[in-house]
N, CA, C and O atoms as a Tinker XYZ file with bonds, in Angstrom:
   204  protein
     1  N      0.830000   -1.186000    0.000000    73     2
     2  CA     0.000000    0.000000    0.000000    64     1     3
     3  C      0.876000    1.253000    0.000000    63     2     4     5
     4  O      0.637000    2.310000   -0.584000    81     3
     5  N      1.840000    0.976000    0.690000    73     3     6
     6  CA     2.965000    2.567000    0.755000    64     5     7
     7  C      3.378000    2.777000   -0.647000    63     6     8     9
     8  O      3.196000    3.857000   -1.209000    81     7
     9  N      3.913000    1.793000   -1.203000    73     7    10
    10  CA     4.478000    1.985000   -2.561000    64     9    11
    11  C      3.369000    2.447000   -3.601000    63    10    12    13
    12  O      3.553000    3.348000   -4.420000    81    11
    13  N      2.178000    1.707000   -3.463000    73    11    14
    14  CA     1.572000    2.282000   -4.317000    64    13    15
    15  C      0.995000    4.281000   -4.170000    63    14    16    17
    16  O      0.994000    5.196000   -4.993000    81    15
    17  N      0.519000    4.176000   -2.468000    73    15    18
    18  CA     0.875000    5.777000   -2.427000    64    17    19
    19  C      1.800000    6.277000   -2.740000    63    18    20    21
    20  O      1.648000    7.271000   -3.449000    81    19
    21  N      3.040000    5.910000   -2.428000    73    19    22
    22  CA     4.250000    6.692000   -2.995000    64    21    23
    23  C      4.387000    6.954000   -4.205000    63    22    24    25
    24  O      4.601000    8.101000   -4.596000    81    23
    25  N      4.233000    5.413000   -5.386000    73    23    26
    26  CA     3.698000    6.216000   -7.085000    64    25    27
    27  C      2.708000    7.121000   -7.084000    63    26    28    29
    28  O      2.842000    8.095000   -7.826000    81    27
    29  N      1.713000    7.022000   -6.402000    73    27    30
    30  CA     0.592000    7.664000   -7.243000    64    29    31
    31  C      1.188000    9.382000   -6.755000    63    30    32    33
    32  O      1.206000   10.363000   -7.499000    81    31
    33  N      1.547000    9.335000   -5.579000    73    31    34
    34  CA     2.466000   10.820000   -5.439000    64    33    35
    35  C      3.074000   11.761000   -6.041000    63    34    36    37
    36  O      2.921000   12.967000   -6.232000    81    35
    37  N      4.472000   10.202000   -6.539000    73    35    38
    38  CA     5.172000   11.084000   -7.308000    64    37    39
    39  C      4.377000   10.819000   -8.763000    63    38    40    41
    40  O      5.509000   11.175000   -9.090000    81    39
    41  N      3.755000   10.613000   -9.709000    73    39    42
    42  CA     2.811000   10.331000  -10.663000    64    41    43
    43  C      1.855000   11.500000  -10.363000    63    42    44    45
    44  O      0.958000   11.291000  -11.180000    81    43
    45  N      1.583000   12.374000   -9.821000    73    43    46
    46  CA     0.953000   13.008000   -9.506000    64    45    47
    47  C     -1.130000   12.638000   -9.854000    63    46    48    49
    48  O     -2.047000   13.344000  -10.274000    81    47
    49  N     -1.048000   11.502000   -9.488000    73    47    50
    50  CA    -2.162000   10.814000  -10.021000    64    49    51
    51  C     -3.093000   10.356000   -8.513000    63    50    52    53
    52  O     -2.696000    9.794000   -7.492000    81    51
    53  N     -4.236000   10.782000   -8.832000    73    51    54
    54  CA    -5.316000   10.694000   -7.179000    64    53    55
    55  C     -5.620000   12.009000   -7.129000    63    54    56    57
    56  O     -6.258000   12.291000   -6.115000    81    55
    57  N     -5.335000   13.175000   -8.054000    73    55    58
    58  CA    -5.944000   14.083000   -7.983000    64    57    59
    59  C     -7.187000   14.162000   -8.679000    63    58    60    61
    60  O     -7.843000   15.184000   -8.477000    81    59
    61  N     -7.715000   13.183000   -9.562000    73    59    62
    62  CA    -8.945000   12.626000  -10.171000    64    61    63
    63  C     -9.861000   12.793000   -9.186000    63    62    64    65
    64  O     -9.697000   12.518000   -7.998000    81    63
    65  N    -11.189000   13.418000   -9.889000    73    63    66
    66  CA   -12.399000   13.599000   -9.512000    64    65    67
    67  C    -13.176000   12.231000   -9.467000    63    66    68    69
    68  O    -12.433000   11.255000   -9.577000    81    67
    69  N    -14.370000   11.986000   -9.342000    73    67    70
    70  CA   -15.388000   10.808000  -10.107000    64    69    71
    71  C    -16.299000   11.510000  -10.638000    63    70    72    73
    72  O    -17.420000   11.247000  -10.203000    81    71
    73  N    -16.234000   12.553000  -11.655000    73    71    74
    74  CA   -17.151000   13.300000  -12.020000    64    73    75
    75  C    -17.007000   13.122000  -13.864000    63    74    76    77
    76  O    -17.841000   13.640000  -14.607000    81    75
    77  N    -16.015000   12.446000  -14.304000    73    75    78
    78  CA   -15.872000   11.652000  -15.581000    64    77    79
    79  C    -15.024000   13.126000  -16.404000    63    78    80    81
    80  O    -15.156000   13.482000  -17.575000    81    79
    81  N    -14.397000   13.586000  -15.615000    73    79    82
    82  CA   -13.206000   14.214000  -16.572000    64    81    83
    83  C    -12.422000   14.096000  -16.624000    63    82    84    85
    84  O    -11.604000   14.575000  -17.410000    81    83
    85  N    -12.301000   13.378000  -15.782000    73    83    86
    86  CA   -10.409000   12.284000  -16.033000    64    85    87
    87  C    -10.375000   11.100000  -17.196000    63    86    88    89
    88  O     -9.560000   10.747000  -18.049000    81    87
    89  N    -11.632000   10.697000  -16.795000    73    87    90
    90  CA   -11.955000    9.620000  -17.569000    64    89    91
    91  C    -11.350000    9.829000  -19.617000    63    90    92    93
    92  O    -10.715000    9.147000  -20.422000    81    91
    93  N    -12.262000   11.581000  -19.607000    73    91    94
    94  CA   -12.739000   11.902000  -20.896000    64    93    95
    95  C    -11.496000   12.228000  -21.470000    63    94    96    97
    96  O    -11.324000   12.365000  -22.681000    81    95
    97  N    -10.578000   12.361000  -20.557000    73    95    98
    98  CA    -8.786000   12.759000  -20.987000    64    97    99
    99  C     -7.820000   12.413000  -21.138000    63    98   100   101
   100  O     -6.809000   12.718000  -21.771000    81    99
   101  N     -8.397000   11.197000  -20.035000    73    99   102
   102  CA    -7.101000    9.917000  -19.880000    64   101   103
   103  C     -6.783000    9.830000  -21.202000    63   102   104   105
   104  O     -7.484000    9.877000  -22.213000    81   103
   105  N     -4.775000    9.599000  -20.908000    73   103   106
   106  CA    -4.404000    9.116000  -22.496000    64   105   107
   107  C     -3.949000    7.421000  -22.411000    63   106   108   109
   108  O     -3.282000    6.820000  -23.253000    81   107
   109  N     -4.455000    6.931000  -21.290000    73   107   110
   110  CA    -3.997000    5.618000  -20.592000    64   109   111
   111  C     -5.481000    4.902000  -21.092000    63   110   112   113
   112  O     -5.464000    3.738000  -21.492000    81   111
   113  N     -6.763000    5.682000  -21.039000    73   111   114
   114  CA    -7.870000    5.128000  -21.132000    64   113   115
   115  C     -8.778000    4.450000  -19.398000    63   114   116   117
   116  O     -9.648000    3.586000  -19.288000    81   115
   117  N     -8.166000    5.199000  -18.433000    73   115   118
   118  CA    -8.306000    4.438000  -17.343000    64   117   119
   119  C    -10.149000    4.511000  -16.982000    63   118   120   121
   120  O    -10.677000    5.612000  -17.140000    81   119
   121  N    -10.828000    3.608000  -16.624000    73   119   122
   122  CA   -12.122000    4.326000  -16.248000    64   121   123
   123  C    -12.366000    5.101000  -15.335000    63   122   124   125
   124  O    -11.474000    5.148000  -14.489000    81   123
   125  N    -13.500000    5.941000  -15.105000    73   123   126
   126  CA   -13.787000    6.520000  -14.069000    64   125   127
   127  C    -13.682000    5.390000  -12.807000    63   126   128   129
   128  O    -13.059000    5.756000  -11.810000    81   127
   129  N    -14.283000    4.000000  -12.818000    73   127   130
   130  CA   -14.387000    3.230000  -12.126000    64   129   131
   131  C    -13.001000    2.444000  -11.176000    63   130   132   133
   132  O    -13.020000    1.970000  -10.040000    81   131
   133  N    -12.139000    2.527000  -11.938000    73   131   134
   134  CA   -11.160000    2.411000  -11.548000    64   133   135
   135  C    -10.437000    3.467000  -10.678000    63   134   136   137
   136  O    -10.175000    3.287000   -9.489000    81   135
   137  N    -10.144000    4.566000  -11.365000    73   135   138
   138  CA   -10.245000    5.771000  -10.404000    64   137   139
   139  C    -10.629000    6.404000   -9.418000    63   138   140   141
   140  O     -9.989000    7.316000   -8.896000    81   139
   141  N    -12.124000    5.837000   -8.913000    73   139   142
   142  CA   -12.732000    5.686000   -7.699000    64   141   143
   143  C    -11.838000    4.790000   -6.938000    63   142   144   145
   144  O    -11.302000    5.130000   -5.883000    81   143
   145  N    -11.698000    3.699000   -7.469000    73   143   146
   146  CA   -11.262000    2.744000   -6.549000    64   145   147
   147  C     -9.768000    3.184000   -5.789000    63   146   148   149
   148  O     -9.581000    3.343000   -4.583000    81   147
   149  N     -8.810000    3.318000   -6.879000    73   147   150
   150  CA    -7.720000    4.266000   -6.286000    64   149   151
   151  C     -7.663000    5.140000   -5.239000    63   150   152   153
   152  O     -6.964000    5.134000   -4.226000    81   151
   153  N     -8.574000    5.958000   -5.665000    73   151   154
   154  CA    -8.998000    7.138000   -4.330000    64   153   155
   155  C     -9.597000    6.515000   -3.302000    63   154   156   157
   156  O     -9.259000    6.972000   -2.210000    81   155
   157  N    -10.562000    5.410000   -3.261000    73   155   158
   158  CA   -10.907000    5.221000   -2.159000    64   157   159
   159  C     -9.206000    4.240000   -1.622000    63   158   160   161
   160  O     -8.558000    4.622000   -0.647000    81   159
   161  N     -8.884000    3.321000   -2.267000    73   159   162
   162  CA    -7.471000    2.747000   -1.594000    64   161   163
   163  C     -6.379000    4.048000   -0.998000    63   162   164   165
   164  O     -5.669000    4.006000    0.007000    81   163
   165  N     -6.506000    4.990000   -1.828000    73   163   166
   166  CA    -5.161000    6.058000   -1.230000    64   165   167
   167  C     -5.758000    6.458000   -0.112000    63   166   168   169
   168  O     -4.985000    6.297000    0.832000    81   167
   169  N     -6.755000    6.894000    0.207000    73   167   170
   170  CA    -7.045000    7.324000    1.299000    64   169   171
   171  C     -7.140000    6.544000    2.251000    63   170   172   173
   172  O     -6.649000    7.089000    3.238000    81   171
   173  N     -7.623000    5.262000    2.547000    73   171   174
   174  CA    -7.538000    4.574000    3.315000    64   173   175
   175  C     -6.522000    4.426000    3.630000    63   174   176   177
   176  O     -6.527000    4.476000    4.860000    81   175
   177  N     -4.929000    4.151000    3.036000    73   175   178
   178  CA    -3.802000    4.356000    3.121000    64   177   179
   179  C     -2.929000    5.156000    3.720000    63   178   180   181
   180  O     -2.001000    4.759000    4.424000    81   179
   181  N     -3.248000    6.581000    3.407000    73   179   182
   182  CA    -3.082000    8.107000    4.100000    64   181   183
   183  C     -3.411000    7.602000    5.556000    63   182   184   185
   184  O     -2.590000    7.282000    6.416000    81   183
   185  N     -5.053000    7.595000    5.669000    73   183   186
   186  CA    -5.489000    7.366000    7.106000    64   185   187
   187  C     -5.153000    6.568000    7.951000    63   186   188   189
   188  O     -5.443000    6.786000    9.127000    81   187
   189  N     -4.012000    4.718000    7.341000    73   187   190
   190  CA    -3.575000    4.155000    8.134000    64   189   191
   191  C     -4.596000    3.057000    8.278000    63   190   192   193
   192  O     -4.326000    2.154000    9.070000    81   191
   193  N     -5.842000    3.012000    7.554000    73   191   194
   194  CA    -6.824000    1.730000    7.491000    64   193   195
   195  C     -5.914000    0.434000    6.674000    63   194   196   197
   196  O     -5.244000    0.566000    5.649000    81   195
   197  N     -6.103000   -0.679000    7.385000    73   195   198
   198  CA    -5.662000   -1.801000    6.913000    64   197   199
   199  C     -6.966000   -2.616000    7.146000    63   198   200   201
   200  O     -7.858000   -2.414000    7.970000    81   199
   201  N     -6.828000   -3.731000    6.070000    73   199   202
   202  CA    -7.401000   -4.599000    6.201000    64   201   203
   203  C     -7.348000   -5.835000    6.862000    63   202   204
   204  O     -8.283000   -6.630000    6.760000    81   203
């Protein structure tokens, strides 16, 4: 989980909305759906939630 916060950091990536304009720009093609999921994992991460 650290490492992956630590890419998405330096990647400057998790600044994604879920409002589908990341989606509409991505040059990766990533979904909005996926992107949720990220954000909800980084944050849980930040906060120190484990499973």
């Amino acid at each position: 989980m650290r490492a992956m916060t630590r890419a998405m950091t330096e990647e400057g990536f998790g600044n994604c909305g879920n409002h589908y304009e990341c989606e509409a720009v991505c040059p990766k093609g990533i979904s909005v759906r996926f992107i949720a999921k990220l954000n909800r994992e980084f944050l849980k991460a930040l906060l120190g939630f484990r499973k």
